[in-house]
PDB file with SEQRES, HELIX, SHEET and CRYST1 records, atoms N, CA, C and O in Angstrom:
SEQRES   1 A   46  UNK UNK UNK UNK UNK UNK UNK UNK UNK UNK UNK UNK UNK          
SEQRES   2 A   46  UNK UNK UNK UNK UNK UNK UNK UNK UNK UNK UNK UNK UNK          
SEQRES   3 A   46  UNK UNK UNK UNK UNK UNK UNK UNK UNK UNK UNK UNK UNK          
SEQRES   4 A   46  UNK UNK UNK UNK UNK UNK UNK                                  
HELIX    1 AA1 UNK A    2  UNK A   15  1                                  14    
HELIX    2 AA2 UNK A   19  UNK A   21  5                                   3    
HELIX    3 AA3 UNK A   23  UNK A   44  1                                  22    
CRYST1    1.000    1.000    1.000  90.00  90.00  90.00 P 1           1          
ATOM      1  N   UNK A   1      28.331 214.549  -0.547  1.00  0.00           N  
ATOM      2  CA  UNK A   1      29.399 215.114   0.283  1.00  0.00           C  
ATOM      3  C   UNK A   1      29.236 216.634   0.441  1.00  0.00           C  
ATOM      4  O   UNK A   1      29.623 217.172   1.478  1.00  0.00           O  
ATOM      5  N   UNK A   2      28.739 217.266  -0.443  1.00  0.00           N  
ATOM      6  CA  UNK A   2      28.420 218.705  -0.165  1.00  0.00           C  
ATOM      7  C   UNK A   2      27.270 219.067   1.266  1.00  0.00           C  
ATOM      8  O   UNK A   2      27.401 219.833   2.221  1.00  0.00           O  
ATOM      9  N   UNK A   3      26.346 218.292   0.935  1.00  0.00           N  
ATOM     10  CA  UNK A   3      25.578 218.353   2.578  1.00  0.00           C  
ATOM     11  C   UNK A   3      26.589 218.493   3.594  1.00  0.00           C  
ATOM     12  O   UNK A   3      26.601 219.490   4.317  1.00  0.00           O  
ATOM     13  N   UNK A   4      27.547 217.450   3.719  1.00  0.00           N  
ATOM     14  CA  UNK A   4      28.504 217.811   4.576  1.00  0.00           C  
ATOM     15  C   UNK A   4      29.217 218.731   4.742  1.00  0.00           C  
ATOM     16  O   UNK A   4      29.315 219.279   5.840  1.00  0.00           O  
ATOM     17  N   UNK A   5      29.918 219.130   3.617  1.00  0.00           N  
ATOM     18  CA  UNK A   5      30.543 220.717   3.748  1.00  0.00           C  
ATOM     19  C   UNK A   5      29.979 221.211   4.354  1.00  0.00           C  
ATOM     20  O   UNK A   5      30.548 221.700   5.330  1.00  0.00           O  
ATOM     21  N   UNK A   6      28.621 221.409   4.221  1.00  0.00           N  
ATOM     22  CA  UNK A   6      28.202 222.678   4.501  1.00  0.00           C  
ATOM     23  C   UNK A   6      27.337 222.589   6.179  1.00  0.00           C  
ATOM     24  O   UNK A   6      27.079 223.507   6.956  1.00  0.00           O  
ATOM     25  N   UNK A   7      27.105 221.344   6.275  1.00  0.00           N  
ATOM     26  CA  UNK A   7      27.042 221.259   8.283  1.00  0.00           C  
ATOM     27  C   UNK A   7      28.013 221.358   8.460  1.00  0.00           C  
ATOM     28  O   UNK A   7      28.043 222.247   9.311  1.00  0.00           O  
ATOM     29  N   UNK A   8      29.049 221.049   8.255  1.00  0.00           N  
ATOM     30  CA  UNK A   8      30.939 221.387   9.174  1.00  0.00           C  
ATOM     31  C   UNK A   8      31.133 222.865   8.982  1.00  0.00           C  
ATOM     32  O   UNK A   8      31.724 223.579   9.791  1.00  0.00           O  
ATOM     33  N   UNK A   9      30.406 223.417   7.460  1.00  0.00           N  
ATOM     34  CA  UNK A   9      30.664 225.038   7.813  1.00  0.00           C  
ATOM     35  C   UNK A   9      29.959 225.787   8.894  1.00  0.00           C  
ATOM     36  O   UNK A   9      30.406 226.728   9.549  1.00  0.00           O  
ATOM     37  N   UNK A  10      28.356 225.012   9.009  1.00  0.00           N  
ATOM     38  CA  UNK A  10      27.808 225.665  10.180  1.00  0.00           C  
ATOM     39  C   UNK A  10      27.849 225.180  11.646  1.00  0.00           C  
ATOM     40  O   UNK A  10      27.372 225.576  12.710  1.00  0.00           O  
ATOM     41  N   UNK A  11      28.610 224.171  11.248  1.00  0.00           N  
ATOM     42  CA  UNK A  11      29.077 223.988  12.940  1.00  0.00           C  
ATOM     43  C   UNK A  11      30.160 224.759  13.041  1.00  0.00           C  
ATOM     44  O   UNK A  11      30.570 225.202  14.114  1.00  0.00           O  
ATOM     45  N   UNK A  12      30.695 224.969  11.914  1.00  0.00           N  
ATOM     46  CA  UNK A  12      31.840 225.964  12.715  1.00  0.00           C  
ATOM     47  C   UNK A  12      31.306 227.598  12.653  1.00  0.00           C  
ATOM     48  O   UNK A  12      32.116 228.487  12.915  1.00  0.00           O  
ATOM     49  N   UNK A  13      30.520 227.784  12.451  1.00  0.00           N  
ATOM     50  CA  UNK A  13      30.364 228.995  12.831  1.00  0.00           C  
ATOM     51  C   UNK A  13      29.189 229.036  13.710  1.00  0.00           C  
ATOM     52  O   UNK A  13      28.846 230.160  14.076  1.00  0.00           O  
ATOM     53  N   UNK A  14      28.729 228.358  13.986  1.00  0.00           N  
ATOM     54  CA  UNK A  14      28.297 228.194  15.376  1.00  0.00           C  
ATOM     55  C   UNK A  14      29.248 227.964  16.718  1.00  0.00           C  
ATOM     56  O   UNK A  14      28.844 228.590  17.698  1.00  0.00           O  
ATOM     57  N   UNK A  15      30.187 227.340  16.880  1.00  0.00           N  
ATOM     58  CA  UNK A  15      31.235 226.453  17.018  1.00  0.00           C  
ATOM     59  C   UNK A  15      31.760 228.327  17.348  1.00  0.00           C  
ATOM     60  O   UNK A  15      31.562 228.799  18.467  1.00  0.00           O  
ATOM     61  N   UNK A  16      32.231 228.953  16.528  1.00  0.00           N  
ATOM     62  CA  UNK A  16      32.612 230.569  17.167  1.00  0.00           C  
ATOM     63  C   UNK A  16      32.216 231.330  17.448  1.00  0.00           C  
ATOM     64  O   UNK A  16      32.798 232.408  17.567  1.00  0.00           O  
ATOM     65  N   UNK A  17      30.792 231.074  17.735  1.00  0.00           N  
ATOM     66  CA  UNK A  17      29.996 231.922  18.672  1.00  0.00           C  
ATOM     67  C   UNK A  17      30.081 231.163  19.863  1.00  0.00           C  
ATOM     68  O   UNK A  17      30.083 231.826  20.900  1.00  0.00           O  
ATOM     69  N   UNK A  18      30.136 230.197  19.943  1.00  0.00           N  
ATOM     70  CA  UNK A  18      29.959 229.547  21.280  1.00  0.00           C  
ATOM     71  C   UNK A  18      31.739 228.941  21.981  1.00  0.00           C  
ATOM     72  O   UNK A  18      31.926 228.081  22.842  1.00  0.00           O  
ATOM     73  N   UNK A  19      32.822 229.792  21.204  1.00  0.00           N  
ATOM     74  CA  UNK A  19      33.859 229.647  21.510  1.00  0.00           C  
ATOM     75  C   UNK A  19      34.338 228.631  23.207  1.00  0.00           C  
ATOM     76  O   UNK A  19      35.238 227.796  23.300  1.00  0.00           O  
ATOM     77  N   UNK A  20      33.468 229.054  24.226  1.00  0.00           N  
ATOM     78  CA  UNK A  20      34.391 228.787  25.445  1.00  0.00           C  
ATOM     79  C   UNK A  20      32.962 227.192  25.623  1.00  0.00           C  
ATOM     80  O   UNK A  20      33.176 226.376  26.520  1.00  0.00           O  
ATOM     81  N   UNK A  21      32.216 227.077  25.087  1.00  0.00           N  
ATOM     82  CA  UNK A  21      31.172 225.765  24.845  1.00  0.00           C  
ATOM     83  C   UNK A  21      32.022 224.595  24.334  1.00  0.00           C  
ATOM     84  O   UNK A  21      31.285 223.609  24.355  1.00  0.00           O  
ATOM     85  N   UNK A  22      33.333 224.232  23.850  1.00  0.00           N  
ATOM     86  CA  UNK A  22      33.310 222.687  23.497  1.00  0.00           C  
ATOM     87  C   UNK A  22      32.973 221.677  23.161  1.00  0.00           C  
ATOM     88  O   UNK A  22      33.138 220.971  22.166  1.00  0.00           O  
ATOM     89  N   UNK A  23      32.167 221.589  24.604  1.00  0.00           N  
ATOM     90  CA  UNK A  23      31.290 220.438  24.473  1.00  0.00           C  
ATOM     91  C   UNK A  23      30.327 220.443  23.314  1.00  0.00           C  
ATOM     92  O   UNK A  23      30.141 219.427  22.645  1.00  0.00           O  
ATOM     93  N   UNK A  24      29.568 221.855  23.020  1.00  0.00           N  
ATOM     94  CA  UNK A  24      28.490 221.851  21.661  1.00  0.00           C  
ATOM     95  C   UNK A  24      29.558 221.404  20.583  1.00  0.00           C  
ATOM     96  O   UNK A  24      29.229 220.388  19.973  1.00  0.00           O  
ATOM     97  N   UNK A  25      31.088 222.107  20.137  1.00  0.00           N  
ATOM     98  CA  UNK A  25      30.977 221.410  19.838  1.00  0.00           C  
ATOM     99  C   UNK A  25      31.474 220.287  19.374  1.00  0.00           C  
ATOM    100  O   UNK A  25      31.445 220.128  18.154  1.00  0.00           O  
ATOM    101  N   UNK A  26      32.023 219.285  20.189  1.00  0.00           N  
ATOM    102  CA  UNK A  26      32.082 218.073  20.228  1.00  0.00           C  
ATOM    103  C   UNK A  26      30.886 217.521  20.279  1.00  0.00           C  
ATOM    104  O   UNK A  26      30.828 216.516  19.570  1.00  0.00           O  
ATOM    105  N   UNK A  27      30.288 217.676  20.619  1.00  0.00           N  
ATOM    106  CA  UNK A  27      28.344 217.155  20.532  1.00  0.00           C  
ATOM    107  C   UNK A  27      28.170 217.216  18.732  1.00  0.00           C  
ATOM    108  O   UNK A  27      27.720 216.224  18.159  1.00  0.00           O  
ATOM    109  N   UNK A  28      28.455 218.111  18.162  1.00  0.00           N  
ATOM    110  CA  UNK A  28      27.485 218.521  16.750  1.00  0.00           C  
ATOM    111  C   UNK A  28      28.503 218.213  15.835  1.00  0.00           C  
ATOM    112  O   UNK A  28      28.251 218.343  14.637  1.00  0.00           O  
ATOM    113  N   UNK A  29      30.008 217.690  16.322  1.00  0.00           N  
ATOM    114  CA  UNK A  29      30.548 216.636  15.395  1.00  0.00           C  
ATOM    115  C   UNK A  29      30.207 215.786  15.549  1.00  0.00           C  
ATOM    116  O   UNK A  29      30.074 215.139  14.511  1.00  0.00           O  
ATOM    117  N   UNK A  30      29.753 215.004  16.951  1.00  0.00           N  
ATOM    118  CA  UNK A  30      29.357 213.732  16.905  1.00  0.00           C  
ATOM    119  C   UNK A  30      28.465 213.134  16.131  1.00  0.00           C  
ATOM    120  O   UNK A  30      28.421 211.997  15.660  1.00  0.00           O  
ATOM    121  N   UNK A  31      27.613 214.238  16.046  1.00  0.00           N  
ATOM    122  CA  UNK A  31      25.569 214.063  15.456  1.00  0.00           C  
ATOM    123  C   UNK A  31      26.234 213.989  13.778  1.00  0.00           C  
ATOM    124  O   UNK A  31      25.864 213.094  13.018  1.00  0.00           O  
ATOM    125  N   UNK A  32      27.283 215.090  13.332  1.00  0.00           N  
ATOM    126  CA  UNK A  32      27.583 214.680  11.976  1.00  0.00           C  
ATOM    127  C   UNK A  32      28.279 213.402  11.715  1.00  0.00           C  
ATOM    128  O   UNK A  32      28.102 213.054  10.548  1.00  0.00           O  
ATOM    129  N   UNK A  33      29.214 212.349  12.589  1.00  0.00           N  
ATOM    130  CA  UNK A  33      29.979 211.431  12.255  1.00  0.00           C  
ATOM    131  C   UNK A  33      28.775 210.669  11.996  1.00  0.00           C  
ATOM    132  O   UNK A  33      28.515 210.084  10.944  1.00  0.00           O  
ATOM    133  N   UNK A  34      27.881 210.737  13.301  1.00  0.00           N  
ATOM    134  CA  UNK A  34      26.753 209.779  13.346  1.00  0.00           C  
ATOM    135  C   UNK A  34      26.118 209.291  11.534  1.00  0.00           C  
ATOM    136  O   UNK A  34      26.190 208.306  10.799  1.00  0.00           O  
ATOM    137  N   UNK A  35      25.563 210.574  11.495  1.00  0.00           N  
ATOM    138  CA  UNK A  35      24.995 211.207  10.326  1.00  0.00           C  
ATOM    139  C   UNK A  35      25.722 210.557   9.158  1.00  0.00           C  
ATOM    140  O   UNK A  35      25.156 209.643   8.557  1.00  0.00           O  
ATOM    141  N   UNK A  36      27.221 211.058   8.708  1.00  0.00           N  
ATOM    142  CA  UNK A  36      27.644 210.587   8.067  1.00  0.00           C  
ATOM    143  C   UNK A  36      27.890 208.827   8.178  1.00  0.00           C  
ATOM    144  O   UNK A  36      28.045 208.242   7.106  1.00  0.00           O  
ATOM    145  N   UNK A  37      27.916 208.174   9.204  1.00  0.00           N  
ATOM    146  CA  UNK A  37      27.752 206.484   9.032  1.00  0.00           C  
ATOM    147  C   UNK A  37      26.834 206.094   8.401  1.00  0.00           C  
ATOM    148  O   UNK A  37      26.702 205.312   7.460  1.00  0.00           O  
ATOM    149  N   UNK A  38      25.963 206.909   9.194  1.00  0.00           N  
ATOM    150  CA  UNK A  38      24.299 205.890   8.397  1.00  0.00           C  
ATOM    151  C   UNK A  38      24.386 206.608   7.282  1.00  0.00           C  
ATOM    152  O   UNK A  38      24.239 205.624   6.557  1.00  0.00           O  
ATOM    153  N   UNK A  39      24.506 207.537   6.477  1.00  0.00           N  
ATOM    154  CA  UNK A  39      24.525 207.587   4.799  1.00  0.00           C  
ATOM    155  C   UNK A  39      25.206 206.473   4.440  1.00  0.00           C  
ATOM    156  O   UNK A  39      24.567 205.724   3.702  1.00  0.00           O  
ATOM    157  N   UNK A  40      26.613 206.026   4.810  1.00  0.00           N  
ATOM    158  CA  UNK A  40      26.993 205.238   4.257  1.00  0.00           C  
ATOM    159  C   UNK A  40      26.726 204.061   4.085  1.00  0.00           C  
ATOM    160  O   UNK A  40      27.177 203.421   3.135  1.00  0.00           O  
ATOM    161  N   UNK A  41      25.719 203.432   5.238  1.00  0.00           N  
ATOM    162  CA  UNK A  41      25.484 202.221   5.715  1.00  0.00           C  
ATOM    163  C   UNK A  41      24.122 202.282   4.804  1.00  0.00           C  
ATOM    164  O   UNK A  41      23.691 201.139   4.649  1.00  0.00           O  
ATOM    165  N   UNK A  42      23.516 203.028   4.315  1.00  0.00           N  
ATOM    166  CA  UNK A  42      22.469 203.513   3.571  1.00  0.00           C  
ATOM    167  C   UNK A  42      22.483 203.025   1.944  1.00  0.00           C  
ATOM    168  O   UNK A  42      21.662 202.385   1.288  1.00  0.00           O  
ATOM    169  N   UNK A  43      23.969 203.705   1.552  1.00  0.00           N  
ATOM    170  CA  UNK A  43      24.575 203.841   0.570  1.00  0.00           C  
ATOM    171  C   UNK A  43      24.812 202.269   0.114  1.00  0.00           C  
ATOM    172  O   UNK A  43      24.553 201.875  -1.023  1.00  0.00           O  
ATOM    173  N   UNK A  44      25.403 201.326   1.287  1.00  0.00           N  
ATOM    174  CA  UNK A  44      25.689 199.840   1.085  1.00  0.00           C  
ATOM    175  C   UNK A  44      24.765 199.219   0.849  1.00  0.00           C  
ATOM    176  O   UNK A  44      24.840 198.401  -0.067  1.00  0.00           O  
ATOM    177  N   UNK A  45      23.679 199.357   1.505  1.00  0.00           N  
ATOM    178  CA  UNK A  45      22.538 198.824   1.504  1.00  0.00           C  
ATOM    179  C   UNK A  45      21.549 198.588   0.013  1.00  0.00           C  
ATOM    180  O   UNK A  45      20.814 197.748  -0.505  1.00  0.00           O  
ATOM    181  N   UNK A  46      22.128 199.993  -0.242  1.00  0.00           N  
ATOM    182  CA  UNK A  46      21.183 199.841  -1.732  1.00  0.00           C  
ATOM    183  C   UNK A  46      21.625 198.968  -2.296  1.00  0.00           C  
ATOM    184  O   UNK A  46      21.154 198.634  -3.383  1.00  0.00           O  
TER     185      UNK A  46                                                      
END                                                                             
């Protein structure tokens, strides 16, 4: 779960440089939800 912290910290500070962008980022939460499924589906698997 710390991997994660720390992409949600740099999406968000990416995320305020690119303030009037959105879409990035709604895009680079998506790639993390993504991200975070398949760990989990990963995680079951074992």
């Amino acid at each position: 779960m710390d991997k994660v912290l720390i992409i949600v910290l740099l999406v968000n500070l990416i995320a305020e440089n690119f303030e009037r962008h959105n879409e990035i980022r709604v895009a680079l939460y998506g790639v993390i939800l993504v991200l975070q499924i398949l760990e989990i589906s990963l995680n079951l698997l074992k």
